[in-house]
C-alpha positions as CSV (number, residue, x, y, z in Angstrom):
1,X,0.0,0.0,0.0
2,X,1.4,3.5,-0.9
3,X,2.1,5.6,1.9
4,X,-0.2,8.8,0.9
5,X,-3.1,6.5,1.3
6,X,-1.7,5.1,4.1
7,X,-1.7,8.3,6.2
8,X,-5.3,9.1,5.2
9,X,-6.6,6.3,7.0
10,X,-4.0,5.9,10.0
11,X,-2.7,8.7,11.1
12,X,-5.0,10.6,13.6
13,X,-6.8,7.3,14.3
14,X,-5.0,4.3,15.7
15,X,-5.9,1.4,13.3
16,X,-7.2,-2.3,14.0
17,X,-5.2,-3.8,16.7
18,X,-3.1,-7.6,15.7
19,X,-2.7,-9.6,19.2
20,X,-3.0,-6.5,20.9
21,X,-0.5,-4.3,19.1
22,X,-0.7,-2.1,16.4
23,X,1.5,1.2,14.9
24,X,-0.4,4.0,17.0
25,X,-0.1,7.7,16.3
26,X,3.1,8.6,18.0
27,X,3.8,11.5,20.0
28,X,2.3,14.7,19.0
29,X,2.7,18.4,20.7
30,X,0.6,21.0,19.9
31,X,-0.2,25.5,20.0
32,X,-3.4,27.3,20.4
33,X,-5.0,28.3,17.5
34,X,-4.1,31.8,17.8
35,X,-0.1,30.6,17.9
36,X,1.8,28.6,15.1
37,X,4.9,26.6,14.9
38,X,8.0,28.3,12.8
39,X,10.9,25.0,12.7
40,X,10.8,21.4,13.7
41,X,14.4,20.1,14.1
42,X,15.5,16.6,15.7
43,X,17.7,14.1,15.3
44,X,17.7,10.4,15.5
45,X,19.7,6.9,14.1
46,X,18.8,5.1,10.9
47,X,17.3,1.8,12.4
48,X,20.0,-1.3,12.4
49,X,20.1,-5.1,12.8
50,X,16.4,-5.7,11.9
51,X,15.4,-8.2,9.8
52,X,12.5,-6.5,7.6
53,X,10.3,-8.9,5.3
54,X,10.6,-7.8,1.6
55,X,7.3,-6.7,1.2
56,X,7.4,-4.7,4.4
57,X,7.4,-0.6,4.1
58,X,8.7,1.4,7.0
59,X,8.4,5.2,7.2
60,X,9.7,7.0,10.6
61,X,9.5,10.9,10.4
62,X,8.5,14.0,12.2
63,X,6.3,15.9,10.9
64,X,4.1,19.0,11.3
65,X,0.2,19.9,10.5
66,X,-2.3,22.0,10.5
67,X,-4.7,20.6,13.2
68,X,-7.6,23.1,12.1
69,X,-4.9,26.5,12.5
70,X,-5.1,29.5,10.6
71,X,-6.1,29.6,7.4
72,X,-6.6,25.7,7.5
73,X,-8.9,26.1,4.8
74,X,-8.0,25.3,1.3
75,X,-5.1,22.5,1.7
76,X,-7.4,21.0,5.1
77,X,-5.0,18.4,6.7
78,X,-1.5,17.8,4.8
79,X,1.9,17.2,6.6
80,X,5.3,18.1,5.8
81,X,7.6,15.5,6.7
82,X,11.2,14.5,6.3
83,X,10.4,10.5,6.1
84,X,13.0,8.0,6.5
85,X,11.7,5.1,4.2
86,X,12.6,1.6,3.9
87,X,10.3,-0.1,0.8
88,X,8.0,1.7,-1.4
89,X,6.5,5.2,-1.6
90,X,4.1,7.4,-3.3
91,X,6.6,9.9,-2.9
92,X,8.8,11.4,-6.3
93,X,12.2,10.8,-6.6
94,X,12.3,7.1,-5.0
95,X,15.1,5.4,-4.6
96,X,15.6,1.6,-4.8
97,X,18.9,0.5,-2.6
98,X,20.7,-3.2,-1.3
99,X,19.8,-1.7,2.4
100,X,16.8,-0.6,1.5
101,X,16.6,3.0,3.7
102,X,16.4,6.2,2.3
103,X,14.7,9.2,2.9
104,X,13.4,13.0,1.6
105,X,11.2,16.3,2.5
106,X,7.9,15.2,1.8
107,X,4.6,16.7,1.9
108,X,1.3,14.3,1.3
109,X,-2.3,15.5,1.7
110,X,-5.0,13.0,0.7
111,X,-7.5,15.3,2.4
112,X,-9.1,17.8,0.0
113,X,-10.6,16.1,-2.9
114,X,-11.2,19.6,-4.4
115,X,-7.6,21.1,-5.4
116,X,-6.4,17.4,-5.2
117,X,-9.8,15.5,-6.8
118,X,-7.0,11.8,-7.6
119,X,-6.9,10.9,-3.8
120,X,-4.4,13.8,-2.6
121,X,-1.2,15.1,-3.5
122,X,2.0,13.5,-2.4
123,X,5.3,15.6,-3.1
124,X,8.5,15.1,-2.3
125,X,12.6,16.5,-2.7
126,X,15.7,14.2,-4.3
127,X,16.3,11.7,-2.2
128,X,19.2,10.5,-0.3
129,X,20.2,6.6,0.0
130,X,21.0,6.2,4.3
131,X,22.8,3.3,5.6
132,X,21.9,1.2,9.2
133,X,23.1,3.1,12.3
134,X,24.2,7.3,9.9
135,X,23.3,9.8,12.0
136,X,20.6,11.6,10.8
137,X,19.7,15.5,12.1
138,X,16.1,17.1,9.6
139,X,15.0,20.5,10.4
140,X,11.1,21.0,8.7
141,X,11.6,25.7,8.7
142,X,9.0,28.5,7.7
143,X,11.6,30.9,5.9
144,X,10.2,33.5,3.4
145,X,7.2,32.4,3.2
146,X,8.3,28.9,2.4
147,X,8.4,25.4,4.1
148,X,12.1,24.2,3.7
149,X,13.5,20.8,4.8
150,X,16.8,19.8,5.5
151,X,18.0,16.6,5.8
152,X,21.8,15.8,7.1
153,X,23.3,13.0,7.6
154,X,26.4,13.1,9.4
155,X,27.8,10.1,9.1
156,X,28.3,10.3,5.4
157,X,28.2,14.2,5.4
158,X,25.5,14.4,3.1
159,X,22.3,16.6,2.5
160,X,19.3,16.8,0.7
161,X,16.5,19.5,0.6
162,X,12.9,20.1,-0.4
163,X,11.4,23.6,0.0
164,X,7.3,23.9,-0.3
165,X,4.9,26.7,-0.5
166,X,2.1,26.2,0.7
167,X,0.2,29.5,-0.2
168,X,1.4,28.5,-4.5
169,X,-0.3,25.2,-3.7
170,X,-3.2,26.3,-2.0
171,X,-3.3,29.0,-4.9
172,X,-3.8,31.9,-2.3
173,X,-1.1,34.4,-3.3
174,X,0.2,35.5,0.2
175,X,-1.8,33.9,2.6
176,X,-0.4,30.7,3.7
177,X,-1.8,27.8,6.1
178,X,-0.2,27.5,9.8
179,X,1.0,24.5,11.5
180,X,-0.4,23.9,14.9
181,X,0.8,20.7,15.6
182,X,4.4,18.1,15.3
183,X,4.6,14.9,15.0
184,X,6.9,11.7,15.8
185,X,5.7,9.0,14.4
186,X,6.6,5.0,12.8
187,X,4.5,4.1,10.5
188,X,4.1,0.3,9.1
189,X,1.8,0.0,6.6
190,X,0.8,-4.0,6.3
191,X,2.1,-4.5,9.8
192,X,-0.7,-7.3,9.8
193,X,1.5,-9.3,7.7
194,X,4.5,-9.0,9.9
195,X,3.4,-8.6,13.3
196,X,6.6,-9.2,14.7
197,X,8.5,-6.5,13.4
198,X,8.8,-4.3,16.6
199,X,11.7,-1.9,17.5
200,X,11.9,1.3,18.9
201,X,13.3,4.7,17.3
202,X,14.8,7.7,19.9
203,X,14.2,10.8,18.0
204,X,16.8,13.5,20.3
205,X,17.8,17.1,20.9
206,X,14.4,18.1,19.3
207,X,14.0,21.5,19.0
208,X,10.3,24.0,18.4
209,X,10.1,27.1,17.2
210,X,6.8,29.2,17.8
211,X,5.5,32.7,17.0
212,X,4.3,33.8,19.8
213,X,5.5,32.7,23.7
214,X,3.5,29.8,25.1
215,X,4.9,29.1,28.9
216,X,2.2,25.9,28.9
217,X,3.5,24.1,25.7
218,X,5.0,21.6,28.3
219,X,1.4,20.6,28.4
220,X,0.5,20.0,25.4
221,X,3.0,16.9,24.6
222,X,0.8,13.7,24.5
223,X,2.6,10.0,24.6
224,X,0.4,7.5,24.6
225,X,1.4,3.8,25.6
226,X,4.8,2.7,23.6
227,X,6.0,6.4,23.8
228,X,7.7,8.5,25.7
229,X,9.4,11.6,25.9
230,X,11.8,13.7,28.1
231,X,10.5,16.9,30.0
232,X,10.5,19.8,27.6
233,X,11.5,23.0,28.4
234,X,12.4,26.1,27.3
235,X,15.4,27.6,25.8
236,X,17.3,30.3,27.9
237,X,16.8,33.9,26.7
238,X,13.8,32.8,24.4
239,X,10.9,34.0,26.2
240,X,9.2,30.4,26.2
241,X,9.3,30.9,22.0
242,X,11.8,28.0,21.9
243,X,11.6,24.6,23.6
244,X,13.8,21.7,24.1
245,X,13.2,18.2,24.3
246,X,16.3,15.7,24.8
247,X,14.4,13.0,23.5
248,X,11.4,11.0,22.0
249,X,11.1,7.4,21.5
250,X,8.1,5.8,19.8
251,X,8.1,1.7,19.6
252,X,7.1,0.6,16.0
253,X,3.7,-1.6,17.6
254,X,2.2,0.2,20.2
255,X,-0.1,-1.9,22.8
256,X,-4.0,-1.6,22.4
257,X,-5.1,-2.0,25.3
């Protein structure tokens, strides 16, 4: 199954438990309507030792969305996402490699059958070919009135890109939607066929950027069972417009009960 399907069904809504497990929606922090997130930056380790079935996708990403912000309204519910992929993706510029991982800036909205009426719109940057166990640091930034994502990895001191705006696609000169709420999140798309395939990703020195202050965005962090996350706070000298989390982990099957 092709990811941009994938997420229309799965994301916000935890899908039909298998023996109690299932890939659940991840952590997710979010602002008040009247706020917005500017950059998304975290780090984690391109998964190792695992034995992944050949017709098994994996995608493990942060991510940010709308959630309903401002100016929500024409795109609805997209995400912009640097996605780590093992398998197959709806996403442009796929690559095929021996280890199978790679990853890009992405952005797919199956949401809106109006400006997207063939089941959404899944975009994407070049990609870059990871190996088990490279460092990986992606940074999702509002600059100029455009969504860029970087991707680094330091281990082989590479870096791909993908900028976005969201105002051309939307086809509202100037006005472009907000993002109220990040992600972190594994995603396993016919995990029913491989139930077994469990492992855990630590996403670290996570970093949000917002617009306005927010002293409570401690508050708004949500783990549900098979996550967990570090306290966040805020960054010195930022006036609670930049807050730190050390780190994330999300486990691939999440219980259901």
């Amino acid at each position: 199954m092709k990811k941009c399907l994938y997420l229309a069904t799965s994301l916000f809504l935890i899908s039909n438990s298998y023996a109690g497990y299932a890939p659940g929606p991840g952590v997710s922090m979010s602002v008040p309507a009247g706020n917005r997130i500017l950059m998304l930056q975290s780090s984690f380790v391109v998964p190792s030792g695992l034995n992944i079935p050949k017709l098994q996708t994996v995608f493990i990403w942060p991510g940010l969305t709308p959630s309903g912000g401002k100016n929500y309204l024409p795109l609805n519910q997209g995400v912009l996402q640097p996605v780590i992929t093992h398998g197959n993706s709806c996403a442009p510029h796929s690559v095929s490699v021996n280890n199978g991982w790679w990853i890009s800036g992405q952005y797919v909205n199956t949401s809106n059958s109006r400006l997207f009426p063939k089941h959404g719109v899944c975009l994407g940057g070049e990609a870059m070919e990871v190996n088990p166990g490279d460092n990986l640091t992606t940074t999702i930034e509002f600059i100029d009135g455009e969504w860029v994502q970087t991707i680094a990895d330091f281990t082989k001191m590479e870096t791909t890109s993908y900028t976005l705006s969201l105002s051309r696609l939307a086809k509202t000169p100037g006005i472009t939607q907000s993002q109220h709420s990040a992600y972190f999140v594994i995603e396993l798309p016919n995990y029913k066929k491989f139930p077994n395939l469990r492992f855990t990703t630590k996403f670290v020195a996570i970093s949000i950027t917002l617009k306005n202050p927010d002293p409570n965005f401690k508050n708004s962090i949500h783990t549900p069972p098979g996550t967990s996350c570090t306290q966040a706070y805020p960054e010195d000298g930022s006036n609670n417009k930049v807050w730190r989390i050390d780190s994330c982990s999300v486990d691939s099957l999440q219980p259901t009960t």
